[in-house]
N, C-alpha and C positions, 0 to 999 in steps of 0.2 A: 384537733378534734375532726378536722374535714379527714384527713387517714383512714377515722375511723369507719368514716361517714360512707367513706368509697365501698367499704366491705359490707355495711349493714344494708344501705339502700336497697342494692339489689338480692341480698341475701335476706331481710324481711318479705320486700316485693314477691321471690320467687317464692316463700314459702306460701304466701296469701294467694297466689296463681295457681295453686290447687283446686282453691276453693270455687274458684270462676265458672261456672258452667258454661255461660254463653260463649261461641269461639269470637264473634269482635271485640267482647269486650277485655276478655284475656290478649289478642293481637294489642287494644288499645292500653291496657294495664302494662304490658309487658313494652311497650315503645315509650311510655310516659316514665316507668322506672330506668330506663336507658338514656332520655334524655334528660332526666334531674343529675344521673350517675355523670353524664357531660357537664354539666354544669358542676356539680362538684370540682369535679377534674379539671377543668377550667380554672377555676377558683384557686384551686392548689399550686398551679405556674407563677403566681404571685406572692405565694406565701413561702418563709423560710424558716428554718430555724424554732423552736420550740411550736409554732403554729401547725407544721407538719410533722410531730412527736407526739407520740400518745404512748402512755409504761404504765402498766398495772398490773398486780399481780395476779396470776392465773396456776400455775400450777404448782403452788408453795414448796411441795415435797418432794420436786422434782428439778428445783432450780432452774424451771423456768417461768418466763414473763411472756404476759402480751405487750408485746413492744414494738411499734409498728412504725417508719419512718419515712420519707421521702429524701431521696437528694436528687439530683438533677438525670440521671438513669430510670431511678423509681419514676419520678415525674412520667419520663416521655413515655414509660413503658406504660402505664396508669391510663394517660389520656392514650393511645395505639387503643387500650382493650377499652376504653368510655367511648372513642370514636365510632369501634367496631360495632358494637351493637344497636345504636341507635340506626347507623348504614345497612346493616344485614337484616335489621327486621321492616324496616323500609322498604329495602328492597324487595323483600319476600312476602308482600304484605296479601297476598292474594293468592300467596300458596293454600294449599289446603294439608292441615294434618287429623288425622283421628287423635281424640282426647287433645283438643289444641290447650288446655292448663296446664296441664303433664309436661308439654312439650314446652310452653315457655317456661311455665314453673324451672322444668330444670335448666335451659339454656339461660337464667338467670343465676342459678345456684353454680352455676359456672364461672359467670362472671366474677362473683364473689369471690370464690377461690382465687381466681387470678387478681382479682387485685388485692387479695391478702397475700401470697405467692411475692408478687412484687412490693409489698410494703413491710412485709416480716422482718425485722432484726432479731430476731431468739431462731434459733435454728430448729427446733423444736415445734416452734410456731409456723416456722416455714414447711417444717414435713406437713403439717396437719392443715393447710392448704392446697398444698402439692396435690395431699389425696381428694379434697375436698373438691376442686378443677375438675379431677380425672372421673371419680364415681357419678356424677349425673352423665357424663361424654359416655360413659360404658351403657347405660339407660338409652339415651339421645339414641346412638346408634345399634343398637338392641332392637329397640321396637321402633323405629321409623325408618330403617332402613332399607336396603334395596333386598332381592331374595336371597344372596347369598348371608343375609348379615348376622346370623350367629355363629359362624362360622370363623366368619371376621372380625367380629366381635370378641370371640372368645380366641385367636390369639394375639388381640391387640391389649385383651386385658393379661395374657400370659406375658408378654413382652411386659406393658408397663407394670406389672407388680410383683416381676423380677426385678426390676431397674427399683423402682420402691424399698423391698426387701433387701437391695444390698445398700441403697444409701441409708435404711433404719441402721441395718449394721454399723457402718462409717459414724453416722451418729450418736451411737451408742458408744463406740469406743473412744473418739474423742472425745467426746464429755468425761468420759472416765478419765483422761489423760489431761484435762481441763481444771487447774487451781478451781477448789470450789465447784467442782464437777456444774459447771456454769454454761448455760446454751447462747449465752447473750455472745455476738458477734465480735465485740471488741474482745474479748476472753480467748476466743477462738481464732484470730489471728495472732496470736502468742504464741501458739503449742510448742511445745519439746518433745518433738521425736528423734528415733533414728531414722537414720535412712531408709533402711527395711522396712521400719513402719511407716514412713510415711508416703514410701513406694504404693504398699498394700492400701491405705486408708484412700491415698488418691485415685486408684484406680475402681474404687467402690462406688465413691463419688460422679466418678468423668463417666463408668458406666452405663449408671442411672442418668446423667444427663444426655449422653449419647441416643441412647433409647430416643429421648422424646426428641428431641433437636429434628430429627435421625442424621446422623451420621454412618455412611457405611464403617463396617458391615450389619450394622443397628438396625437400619432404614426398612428391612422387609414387610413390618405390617401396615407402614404407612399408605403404599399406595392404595393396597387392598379395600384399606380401612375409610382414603377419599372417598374410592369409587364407589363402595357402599351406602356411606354414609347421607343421609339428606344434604341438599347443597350447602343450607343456610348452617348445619352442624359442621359442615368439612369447611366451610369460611371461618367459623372460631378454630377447629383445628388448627389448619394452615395459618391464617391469619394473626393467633398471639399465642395458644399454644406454644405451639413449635418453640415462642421466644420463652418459654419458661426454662429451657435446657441451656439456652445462652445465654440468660440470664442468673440460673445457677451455676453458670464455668466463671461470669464474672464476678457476682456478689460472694460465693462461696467460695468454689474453688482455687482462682488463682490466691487471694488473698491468706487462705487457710494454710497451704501446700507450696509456698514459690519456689521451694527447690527441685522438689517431684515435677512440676509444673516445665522447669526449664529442662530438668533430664527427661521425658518422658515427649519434650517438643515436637522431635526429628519424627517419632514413632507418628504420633494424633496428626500432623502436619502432610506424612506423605497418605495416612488412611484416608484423609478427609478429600486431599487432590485426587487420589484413586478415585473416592468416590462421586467425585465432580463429574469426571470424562467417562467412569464405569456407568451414571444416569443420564446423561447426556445424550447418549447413545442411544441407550433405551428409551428414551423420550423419543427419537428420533423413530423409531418403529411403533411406534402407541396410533391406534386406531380410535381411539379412546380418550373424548376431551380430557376426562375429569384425570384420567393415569396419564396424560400426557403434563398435563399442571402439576401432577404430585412429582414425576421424576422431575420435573424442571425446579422443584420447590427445594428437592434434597439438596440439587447441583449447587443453590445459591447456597443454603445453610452452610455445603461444606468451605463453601468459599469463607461463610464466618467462621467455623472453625480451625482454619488453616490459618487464621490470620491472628486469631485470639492469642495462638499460640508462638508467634512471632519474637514477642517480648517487647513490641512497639507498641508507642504512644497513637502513631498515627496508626497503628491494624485497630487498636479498640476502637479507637474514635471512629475508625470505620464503622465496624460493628457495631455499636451502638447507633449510628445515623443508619445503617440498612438494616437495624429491627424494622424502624418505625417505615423506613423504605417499604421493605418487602412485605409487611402486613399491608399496607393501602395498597399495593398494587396486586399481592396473590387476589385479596377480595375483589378486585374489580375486574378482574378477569374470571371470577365465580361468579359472580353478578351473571357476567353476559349469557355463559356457562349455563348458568340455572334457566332464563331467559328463552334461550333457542332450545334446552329439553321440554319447559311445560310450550311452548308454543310447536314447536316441531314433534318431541314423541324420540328423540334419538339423540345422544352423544358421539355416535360413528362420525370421524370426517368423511370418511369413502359414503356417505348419505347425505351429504352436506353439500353447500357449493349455489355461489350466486345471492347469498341473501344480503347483499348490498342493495341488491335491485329492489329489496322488500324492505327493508331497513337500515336508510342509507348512514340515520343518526348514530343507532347501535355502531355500525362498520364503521363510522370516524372513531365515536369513543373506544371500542376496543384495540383499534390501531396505536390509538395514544396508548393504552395497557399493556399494550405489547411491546412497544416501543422502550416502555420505561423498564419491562420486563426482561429484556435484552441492553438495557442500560444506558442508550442511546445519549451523547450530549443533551443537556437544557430539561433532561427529565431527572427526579429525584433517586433515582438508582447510581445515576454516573458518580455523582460523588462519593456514595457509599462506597462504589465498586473501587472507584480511583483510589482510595486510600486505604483499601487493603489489599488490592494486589501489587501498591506499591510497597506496602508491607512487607507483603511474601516473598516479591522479587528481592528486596533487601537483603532477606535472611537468605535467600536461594535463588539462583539465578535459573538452575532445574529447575524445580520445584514451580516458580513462577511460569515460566515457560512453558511447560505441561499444565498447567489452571490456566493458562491463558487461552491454551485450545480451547476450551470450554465456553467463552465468547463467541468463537469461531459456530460451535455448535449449537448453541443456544438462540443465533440469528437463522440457523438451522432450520430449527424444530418450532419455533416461533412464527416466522415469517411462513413456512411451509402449514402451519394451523390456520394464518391470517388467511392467506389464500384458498385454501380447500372450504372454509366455511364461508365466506363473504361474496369472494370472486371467482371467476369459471363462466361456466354454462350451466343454467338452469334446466335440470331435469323434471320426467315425470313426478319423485320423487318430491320434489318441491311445488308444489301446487297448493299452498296455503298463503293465509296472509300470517306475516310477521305485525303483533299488536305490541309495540313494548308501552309498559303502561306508566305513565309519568312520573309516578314514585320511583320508579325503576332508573329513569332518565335522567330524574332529577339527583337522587345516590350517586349514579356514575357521574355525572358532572362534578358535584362534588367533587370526589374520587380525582378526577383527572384536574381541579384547577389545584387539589393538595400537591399532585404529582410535580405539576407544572412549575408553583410556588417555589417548592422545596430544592426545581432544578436549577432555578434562575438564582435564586438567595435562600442558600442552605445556612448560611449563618447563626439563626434566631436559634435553630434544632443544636449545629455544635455549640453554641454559647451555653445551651442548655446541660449537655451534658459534658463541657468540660473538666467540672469539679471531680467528676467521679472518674475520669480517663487518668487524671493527674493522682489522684489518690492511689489506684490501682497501680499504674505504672511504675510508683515507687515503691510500692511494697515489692512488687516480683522481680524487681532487680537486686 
């Protein structure tokens, strides 16, 4: 029943943040439903087996169910998005939005989605999550956005609801091809196709999850859509979004498709490395905090999917330890991000420079963000990274070699952002005080003693989701 409990909290909550007229007490409504949703999720790392299972019927005529489950994946992914929101609206507690019910209202109904997303077993169940995530996100960044934002809005919703419309298809035909036209998951890892079809159904599939991940050549509305977007909206983006594409390559796709999945490797494997070194680069030229974090955000994802596709044990395990990696450390580099635009007025680095000397706490904590964002030993990224580009090397000695560049440039474009915004020479241009305000300080901290934890004794997070790396890896072999 806690399963269920993850989806309604916040999915009650936001519907009642309508209602709220006052903006603190929608702030206070909207961090109170965020940290019960923590504590649920907490609660649920303890629990197994029918305690994390909930099956009811829901759509009789259609053969499918509400069936919502946890294993040790769903877990970590559940608490990533219960962590995220309590830290993000902390963080941002002092922002200001017009209609601030609206604005929590829906970045609650978001929540829900995602953690229905990650707890769905009916496939069916999981579309109609999938969309439930994305349609406040198209709100969110609609009307609070920067001035470009319907622009970018409206091809961020062209991308995802193509990527939508071709997995409804996939959907649709499987269940057709499905004993008992049945959406439940264990059903769906049975199928009998041929080849052809399951060429075609798999690439419907990897499509729509491409999209959201992004994976080049997928990736185009993302950055647009960071830079746009309110900070605290582009932190759920980045932050557990994104792992909704990687976590339907792992729940869904490999287990559906394993032999599409292994002919189709070479193909997803050399796109994903393109598009590591093809964003890389482009990060490396970004004037622009927020477009310089989103290309660096693609570069990692594609690292997870070059690795998904390996056929190892040890590339998932990776991936699954740098979901929960790269969600705590995108957000805490948006933190800072968000931080020096309402206190300075600018995201340019070429306007940037010296505010170490104004805030010297900020410049340690983002050093540590950055650190771990380039993967550095004793930070919670290195492990993630180590075990899947020992992955990729495995299968490719190419292949690896070329993604490896991509470390090369990532300390690049990283270190070259730490510099231009912290250290230098204080210009005219800087003549303000930097005020970060304790909620702020106190988030990042956080943030960085997770980072630190997970770098020293990553253990607790692989133990966590070992069951489901072993379940997977035998199916797609």
């Amino acid at each position: 029943m806690t399963t269920v409990l993850l989806i309604v909290v916040p999915l009650l909550t936001g519907l009642l943040s309508f209602f709220i007229k006052e903006e603190r007490s929608a702030k206070a409504w909207a961090l109170l439903s965020a940290v019960v949703t923590l504590a649920i999720s907490l609660i649920t790392l303890f629990q197994h087996g029918s305690s994390v299972s909930f099956d009811a019927s829901w759509l009789p005529m259609l053969s499918s169910r509400f069936s919502v489950s946890l294993d040790g994946m769903g877990k970590m992914l559940t608490l990533l998005t219960a962590v995220s929101f309590p830290v993000i609206f902390a963080s941002t507690y002092n922002n200001k939005y017009k209609s601030p019910n609206a604005f929590y209202g829906f970045m609650l109904l978001t929540q829900a989605g995602l953690m229905g997303v990650f707890c769905a077993t009916d496939l069916l169940l999981f579309y109609f999550f999938w969309e439930l995530a994305l349609i406040p996100a198209y709100f969110l960044c609609s009307k609070w956005g920067g001035e470009k934002r319907i622009a970018v809005t409206f091809k961020f919703f062209i991308y995802t609801f193509l990527g939508s419309l071709l997995m409804l298809v996939g959907i649709l035909y499987v269940n057709f091809k499905t004993p008992g036209h049945s959406f439940a998951i264990s059903a769906l890892q049975n199928l009998s196709l041929t080849t052809g079809e399951e060429n075609f159904v798999f690439w419907l599939f990897f499509i729509a999850f491409a999209i959201k991940m992004p994976v080049f050549p997928f990736h185009t509305w993302q950055p647009d859509t960071y830079e746009q977007s309110p900070t605290a909206v582009t932190m759920v983006l980045s932050g557990v979004m994104v792992k909704m594409g990687v976590f339907g390559v792992v729940r869904w796709l490999l287990p559906m498709f394993p032999n599409a999945s292994v002919r189709m490797a070479d193909v997803i494997m050399i796109m994903a490395v393109v598009g590591m070194i093809y964003t890389s680069l482009i990060a490396i030229r970004q004037d622009d905090m927020k477009r310089l974090i989103a290309y660096s955000s693609i570069a990692h994802i594609g690292l997870m999917a070059a690795s998904l596709f390996t056929g190892s044990a040890v590339g998932i395990q990776g991936v699954l330890f740098q979901m929960f990696a790269h969600g705590v450390n995108i957000i805490g580099l948006w933190i800072v991000v968000d931080v020096i635009e309402q206190q300075t007025g600018t995201r340019k680095l070429s306007e940037l420079g010296g505010l170490a000397q104004k805030a010297p706490t900020l410049a340690i904590l983002f050093v540590v963000m950055a650190f771990a964002n380039i993967a550095l030993p004793l930070t919670n990224s290195f492990v993630g990274e180590f075990l899947m580009f020992n992955s990729v090397f495995q299968r490719s000695v190419i292949l690896g070699g070329v993604a490896g560049i991509s470390i090369i440039l990532a300390a690049v474009y990283t270190l070259w952002m730490v510099q231009k915004i912290f250290y230098g020479e204080l210009t005219g241009k800087q003549n303000y005080e930097i005020n970060v305000p304790v909620n702020t300080q106190l988030m990042l901290g956080v943030l960085v003693a997770v980072v630190l934890i997970f770098g020293v004794f990553p253990q607790p997070m692989l133990n966590l989701t070992n069951d489901t790396v072993t379940k997977i890896s035998a199916q797609i072999k």
